[in-house]
Every structure is written in C-alpha cells, then in structure tokens.
C-alpha positions as CSV (number, residue, x, y, z in Angstrom):
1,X,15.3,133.3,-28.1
2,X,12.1,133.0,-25.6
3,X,12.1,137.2,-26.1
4,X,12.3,136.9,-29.6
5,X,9.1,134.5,-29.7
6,X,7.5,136.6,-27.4
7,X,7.6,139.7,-29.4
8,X,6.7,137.6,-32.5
9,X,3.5,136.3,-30.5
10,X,2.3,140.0,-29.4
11,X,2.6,141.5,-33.2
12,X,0.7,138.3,-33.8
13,X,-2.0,138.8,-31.3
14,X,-1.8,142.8,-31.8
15,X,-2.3,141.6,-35.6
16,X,-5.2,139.9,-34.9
17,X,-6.9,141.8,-33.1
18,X,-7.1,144.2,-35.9
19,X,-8.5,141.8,-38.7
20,X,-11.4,141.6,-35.8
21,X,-12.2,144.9,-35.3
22,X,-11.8,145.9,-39.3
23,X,-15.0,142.9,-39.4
24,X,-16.8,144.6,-36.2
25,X,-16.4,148.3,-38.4
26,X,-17.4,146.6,-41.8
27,X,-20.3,144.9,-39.8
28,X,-21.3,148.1,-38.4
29,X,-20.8,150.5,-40.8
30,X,-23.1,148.3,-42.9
31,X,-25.8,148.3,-40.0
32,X,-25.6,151.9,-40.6
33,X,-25.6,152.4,-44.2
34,X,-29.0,150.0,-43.7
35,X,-30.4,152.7,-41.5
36,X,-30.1,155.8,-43.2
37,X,-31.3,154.2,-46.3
38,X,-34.1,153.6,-44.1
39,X,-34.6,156.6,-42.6
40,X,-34.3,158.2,-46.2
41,X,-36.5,156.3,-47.4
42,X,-39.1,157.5,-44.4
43,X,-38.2,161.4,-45.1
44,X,-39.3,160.7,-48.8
45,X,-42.5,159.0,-48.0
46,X,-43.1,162.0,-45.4
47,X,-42.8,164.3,-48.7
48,X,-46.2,162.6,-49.9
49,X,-49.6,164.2,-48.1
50,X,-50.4,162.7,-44.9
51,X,-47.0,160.3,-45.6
52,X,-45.7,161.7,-42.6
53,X,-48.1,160.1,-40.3
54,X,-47.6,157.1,-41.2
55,X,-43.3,157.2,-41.4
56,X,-42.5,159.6,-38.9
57,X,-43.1,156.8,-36.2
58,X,-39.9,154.8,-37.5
59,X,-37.9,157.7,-38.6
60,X,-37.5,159.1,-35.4
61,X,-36.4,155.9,-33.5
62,X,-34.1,155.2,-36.5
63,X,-32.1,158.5,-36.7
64,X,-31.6,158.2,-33.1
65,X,-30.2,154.6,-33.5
66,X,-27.9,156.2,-36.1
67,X,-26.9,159.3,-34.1
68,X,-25.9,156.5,-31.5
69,X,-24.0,154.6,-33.3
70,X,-21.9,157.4,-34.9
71,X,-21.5,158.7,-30.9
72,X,-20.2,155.1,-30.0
73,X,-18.5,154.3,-32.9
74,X,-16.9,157.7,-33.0
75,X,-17.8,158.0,-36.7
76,X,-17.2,161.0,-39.2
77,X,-21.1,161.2,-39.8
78,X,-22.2,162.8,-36.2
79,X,-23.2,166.2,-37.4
80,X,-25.3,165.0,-40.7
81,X,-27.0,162.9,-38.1
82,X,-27.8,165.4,-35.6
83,X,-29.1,167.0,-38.3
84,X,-31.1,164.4,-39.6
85,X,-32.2,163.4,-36.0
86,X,-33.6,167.1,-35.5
87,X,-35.0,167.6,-39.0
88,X,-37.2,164.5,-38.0
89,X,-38.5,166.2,-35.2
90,X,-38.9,169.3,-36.9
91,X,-40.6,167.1,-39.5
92,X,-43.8,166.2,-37.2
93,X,-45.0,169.7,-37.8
94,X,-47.5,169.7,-40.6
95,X,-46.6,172.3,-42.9
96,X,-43.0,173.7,-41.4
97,X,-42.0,169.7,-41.9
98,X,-42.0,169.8,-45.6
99,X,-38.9,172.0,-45.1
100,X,-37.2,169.4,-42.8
101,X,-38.4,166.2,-44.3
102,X,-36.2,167.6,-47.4
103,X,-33.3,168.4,-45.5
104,X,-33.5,165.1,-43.7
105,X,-33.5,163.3,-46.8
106,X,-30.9,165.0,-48.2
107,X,-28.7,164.9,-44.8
108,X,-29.4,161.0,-45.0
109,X,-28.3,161.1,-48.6
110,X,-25.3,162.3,-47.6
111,X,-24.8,159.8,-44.8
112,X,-25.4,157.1,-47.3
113,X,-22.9,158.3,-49.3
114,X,-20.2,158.8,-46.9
115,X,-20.7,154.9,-45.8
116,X,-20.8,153.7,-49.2
C-alpha cells in the first residue's frame, strides 16, 4: 500500500511541476513576444530619416535581451534573432542600414509570428 501511495504522490508532484513550468514558458514566451514587437517596432522607425538615431539605442539592447532568452530558454527562434541582433548592428550604418533595418523588421516579424 505505502508503495502504491508513494508512486501516486511522485506522478502527483511530477504533475505539478509541469502545470508550473507550462506558466513560467507562457510567462516568458509573452516577455518575448513584447520584445520583438518592440524591437520591430524600433527597425520601422529606423526606416524614417534620421529615425535611426533616435531607436537604434533600444533596439540594440532589446534584440540582445531576446537572443538571450531564446539561448536560455532553448527556443525555436535563435537564428531569426541572431539575425535580427546583427541586422541592428548593421543598422547603425547610415545608408548600408536601410538594407538591415528591413531585414530586421522582417526577421522580428517573423519572430512575432512564431510566438503568437
């Protein structure tokens, strides 16, 4: 009997444990999602003359928060934001980072839509 309790206790606990950590992924996947609207939402200002300037300095730090998460988290979403990390780099150079702040914005697009 005491085994039988035992074994219903661990599924119980092993049970458990998952209904936490689907509300730590949901919790962070939407921490996500809110930062590569963001950071879209920086590469489509950027498009607008002289926009960069003024986005570029919280598009960087947010696509590397992102990258880190999806590192951490081990999410599906690392290469599209490597590549929106790097196009944000790319995207301090005046006329080259037209090029990139389009990819970027497309890349976070993407992203977006992959934690939607």
């Amino acid at each position: 009997m005491a085994r039988k309790k035992s074994a219903k206790r661990k599924r119980a606990a092993k049970a458990k444990k998952k209904v936490v950590s689907a509300k730590e992924q949901k919790t962070i996947d939407t921490i996500h999602l809110v930062f590569e609207i963001l950071v879209a939402v920086g590469f489509a200002i950027g498009i607008i003359p002289f926009g960069y300037l003024f986005s570029m300095w919280w598009v960087i730090p947010m696509a590397l928060v992102s990258m880190m998460i999806s590192v951490i988290w081990n999410k599906k979403t690392l290469t599209f934001d490597i590549v929106t990390f790097v196009m944000a780099m790319i995207s301090l150079v005046p006329v080259l980072g037209y090029i990139g702040r389009i990819v970027g914005l497309i890349t976070a697009v993407i992203t977006a839509k992959k934690l939607f």
